[in-house]
N, C-alpha and C positions, 0 to 999 in steps of 0.2 A: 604432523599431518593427521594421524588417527584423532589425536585431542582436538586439533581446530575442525574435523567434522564432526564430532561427536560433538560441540560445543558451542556451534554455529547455525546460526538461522540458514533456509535451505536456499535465500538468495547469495548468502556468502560462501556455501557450499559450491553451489553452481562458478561463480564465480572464479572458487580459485581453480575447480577443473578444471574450465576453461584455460584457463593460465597456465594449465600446464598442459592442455593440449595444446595451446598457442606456442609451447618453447619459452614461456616468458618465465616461469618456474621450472624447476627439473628436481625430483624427488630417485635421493641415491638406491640403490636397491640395497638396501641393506637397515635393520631395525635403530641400530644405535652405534655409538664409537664404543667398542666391546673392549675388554680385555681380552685378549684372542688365548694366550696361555692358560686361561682358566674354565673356562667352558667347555662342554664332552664336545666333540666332532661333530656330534648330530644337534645341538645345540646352534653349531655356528650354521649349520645348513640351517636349521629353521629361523636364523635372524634374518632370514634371505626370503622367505614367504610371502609377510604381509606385503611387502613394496610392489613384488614378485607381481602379485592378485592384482593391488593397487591399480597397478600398469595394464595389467589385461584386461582391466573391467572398465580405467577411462581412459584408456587410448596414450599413455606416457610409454618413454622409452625405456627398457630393462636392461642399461648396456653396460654401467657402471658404478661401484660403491665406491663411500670415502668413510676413514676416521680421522677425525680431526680432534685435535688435540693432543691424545695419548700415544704414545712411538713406539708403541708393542702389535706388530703385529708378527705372530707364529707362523711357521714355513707352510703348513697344512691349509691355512687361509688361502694362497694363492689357488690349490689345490679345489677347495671348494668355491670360491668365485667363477675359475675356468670350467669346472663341470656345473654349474649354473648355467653357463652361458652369456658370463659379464665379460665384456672385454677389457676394461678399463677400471683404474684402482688411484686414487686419490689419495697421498697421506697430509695433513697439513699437518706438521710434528711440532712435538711441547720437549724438547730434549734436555729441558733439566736435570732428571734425573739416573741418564745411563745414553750419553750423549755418544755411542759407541757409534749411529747411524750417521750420527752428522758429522763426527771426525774420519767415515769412511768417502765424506762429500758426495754424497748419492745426489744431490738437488744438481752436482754442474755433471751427474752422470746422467739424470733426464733427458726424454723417457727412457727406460730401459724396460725389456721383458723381466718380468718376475714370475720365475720358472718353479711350481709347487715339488714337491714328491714325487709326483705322479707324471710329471713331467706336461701336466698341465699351465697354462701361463697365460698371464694379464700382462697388459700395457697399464705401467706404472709411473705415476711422475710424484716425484719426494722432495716437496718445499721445507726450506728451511724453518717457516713457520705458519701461522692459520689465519694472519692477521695482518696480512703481507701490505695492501692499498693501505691501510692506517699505518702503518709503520714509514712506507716512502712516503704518502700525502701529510705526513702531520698531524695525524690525531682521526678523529670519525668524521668532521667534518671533508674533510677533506682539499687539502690546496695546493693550487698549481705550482706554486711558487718554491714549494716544500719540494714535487718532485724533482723540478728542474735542476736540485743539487742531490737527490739520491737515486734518481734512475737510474744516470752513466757509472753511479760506483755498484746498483745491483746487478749491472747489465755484465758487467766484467765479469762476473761467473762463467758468463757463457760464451766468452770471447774463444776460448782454444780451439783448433781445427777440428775434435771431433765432433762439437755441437753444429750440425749440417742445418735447422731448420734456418731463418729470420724472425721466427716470434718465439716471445717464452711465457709462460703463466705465471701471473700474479695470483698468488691463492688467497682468498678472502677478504671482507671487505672490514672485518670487525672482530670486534671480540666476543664471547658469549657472554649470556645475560644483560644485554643491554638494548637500550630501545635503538630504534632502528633512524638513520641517520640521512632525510630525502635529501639532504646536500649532494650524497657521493652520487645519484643519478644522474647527473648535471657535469662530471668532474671528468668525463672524457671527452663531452662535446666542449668544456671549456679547456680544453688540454689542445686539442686538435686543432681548435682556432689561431692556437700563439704558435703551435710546433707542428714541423713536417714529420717529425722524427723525435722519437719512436713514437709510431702511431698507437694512441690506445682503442682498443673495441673490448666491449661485453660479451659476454659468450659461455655457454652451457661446457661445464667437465670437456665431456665426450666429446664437442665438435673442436673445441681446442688442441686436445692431444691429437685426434686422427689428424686435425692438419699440419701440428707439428711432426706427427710422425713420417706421414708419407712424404716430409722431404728429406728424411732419413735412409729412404730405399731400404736398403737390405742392410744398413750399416748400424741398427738399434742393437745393443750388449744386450746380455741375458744377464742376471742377479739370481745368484741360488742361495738360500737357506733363509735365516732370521739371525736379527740383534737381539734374541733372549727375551723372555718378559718382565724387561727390570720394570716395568710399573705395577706390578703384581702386588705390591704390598700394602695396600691397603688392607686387603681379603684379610691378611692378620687379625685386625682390628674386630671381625666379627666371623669367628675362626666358628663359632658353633653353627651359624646360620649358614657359613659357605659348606661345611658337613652336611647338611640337610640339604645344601642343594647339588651338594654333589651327586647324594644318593638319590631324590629325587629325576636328575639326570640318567641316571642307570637306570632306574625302573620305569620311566616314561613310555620308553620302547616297548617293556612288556604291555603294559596298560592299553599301547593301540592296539599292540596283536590282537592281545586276548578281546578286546572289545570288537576287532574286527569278528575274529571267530566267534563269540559270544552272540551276537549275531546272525552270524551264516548257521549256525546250530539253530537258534529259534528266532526264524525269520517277522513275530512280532516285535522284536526287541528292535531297537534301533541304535546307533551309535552316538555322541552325543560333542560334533565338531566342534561344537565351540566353547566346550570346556575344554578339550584338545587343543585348541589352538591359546585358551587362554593358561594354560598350564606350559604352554612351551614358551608363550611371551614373557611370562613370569621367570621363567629362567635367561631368556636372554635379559630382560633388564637386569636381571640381578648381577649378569654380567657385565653392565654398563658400564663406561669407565668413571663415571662419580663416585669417592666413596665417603660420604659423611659432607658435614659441613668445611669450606675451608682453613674454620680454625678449631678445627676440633681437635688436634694435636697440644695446641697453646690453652683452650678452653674446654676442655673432654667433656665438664658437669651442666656445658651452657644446652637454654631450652631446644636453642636450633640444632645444637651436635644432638640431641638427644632423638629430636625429631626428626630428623634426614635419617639418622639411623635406624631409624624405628621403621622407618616406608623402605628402606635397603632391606633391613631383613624379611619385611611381609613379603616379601616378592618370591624369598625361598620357603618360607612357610605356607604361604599361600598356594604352591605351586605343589609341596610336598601334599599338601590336604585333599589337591584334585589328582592327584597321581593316586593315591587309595581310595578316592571314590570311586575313581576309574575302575580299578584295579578288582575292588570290592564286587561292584556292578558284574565286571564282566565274568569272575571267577563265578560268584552265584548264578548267575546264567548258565555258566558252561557243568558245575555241579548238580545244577536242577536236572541237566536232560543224560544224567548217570545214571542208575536204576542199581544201587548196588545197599545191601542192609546200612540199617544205622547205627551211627560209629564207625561208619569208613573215611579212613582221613586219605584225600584225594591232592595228590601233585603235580603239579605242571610244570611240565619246561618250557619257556619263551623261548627257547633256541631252536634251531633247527637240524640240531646234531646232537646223539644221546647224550649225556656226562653223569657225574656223580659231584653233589656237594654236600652241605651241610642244610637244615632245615628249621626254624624257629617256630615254636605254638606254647601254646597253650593243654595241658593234659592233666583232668581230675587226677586227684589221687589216690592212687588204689590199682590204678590202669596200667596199662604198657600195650606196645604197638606190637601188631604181627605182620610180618611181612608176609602177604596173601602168595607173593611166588612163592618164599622158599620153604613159608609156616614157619620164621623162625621169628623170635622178640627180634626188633629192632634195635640195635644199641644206644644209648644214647647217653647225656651228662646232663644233668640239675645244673642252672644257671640261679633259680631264685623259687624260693616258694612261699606258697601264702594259703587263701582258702582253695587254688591248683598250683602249680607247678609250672613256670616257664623253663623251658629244656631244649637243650638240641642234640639232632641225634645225625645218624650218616646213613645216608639212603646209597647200596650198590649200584643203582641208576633212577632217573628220570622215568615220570610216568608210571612210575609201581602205585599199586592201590594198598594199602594199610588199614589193619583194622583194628582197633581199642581193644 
């Protein structure tokens, strides 16, 4: 969605709004199919923003995310979906590789509550795959003739007494990266003409499960925890670049403060959103679940493995670079409106409660630090030296001012 209106003339803009204020499109509230085990907490909250905006600015509904493909998602995700305000959670699963969710048959347990941590909870429905209409119709075209001998065998999932509704969900109509297929438009009114039973209709996530739900009454199961993030493994593969965005992940948080306060201290200053916004996107994609080309295991040195990886990892570099501009900006604001001699080295704590840690700089040499409370050198350890000294030393608390 971001890419087709950034990329689109402003009649096909229009357009597809339209289309999804009309119900004819529905945009999930969520950035990408993440790897949920690898991303900070406040990471998987900001994959929830743009769509979040999307929705309030043209009129679409904010009521439910999907990932499809990747069958990792962590117990904390339900948690931040339901303090969102999503109700509903879509998985279309790839269970190749840690098929622990689908030999627990969570698809003939649909829907069920998936209850986070917090004892916050989604309505969730868990298909056995992403690609479900091409798989009973026959391929991407799609044909009648194909159904009529693999409906009755998919339907039998949900034959047992505790499945209460009469509809079930077909989840997707295709597979990714492929052109899009105007046959399958056509393939429920030509369904409907030969058969009474089972009738097919189209239909948005959201309005599918609420109807399958509400003829569940009160009798929908609750799901607690997670199947692990066995798809995690790719992050291996570019073990220095998820380092960088790990860390840029930690520091992001300070970067808003301090720019908010940097700010509220000198009210010319302004804060600068959409580097913020574009420094947190960068880390969800980096969270994406694509990682490299799909033969880059059998082809490591080929130009496309090199190049997929090469746009994977600018996403944590690129995100680490605006976390220090930020960072940079705001700190020299909040240093300019100090009034204290020169050679006072000035620390800050992002947190909202005192502590003590460790400290990294830069210090000529010849110098050493006094600590302005107590007048005493500051201790510290030589890490590397050159024409100064990188060193780190131990601050008794947050907030002291030091002087060269």
């Amino acid at each position: 969605m971001r890419q087709y209106l950034a990329g689109r003339s402003k009649a096909r803009q229009q357009q597809l709004i339209q289309m999804v204020r009309d119900k004819k499109i529905f945009i999930p509230t969520v950035e990408a199919s993440l790897l949920t085990g690898f991303p900070s907490l406040e990471t998987l909250i900001r994959s929830l923003y743009p769509a979040s905006e999307f929705h309030q600015k043209y009129g679409g509904d904010a009521d439910y995310a999907n990932i499809t493909d990747v069958p990792s998602y962590s117990w904390s995700y339900a948690s931040v979906m339901a303090a969102a305000g999503l109700k509903y959670f879509a998985s279309g699963c790839d269970n190749d590789n840690g098929p622990i969710l689908l030999y627990s048959r969570l698809n003939e347990k649909s829907p069920f509550w998936w209850e986070g941590p917090d004892g916050g909870k989604v309505l969730m429905w868990y298909s056995r795959g992403y690609w479900q209409l091409g798989i009973l119709f026959g391929g991407y075209e799609g044909r009648v003739a194909s159904g009529r001998e693999s409906l009755p065998i998919f339907l039998q999932a949900y034959s047992h007494p505790e499945y209460k509704s009469d509809s079930v969900l077909v989840y997707g109509s295709q597979g990714e990266n492929t052109d899009l297929f105007p046959q399958q438009a056509a393939l429920a009114d030509d369904w409907n003409k030969l058969y009474a039973y089972p009738h097919l209709q189209y239909s948005g996530f959201a309005d599918a499960v609420s109807t399958i739900a509400r003829q569940f009454g009160d009798s929908i199961p609750v799901v607690r925890g997670d199947g692990g993030p066995y798809w995690e493994y790719g992050i291996e593969s570019t073990a220095r670049s998820a380092a960088i965005d790990r860390e840029a992940a930690e520091r992001a948080q300070a970067a808003e403060i301090f720019s908010t306060v940097g700010g509220l201290v000198n009210p010319s200053l302004r804060t600068e959103p959409e580097i913020l916004a574009r420094l947190w996107n960068n880390m969800v994609l980096y969270a994406e679940h694509t990682w490299g080309y799909s033969r880059s295991v059998s082809d490591p040195r080929s130009q496309e493995t090199t190049d997929q990886l090469a746009v994977k990892e600018a996403f944590a570099t690129d995100a680490r670079r605006d976390v220090n501009y930020v960072l940079r900006r705001a700190l020299a604001a909040l240093a300019d409106s100090i009034y204290d001699p020169n050679g006072t080295v000035l620390v800050f704590n992002p947190l909202s409660w005192q502590r003590s840690s460790l400290v990294e700089m830069d210090l000529d040499k010849g110098r050493e630090l006094v600590d302005l409370v107590t007048q005493r050198t500051a201790p510290y350890e030589v890490l590397s030296t050159g024409a100064s000294a990188s060193w780190r030393k131990t601050c008794p608390r947050w907030g002291i001012k030091l002087t060269s």
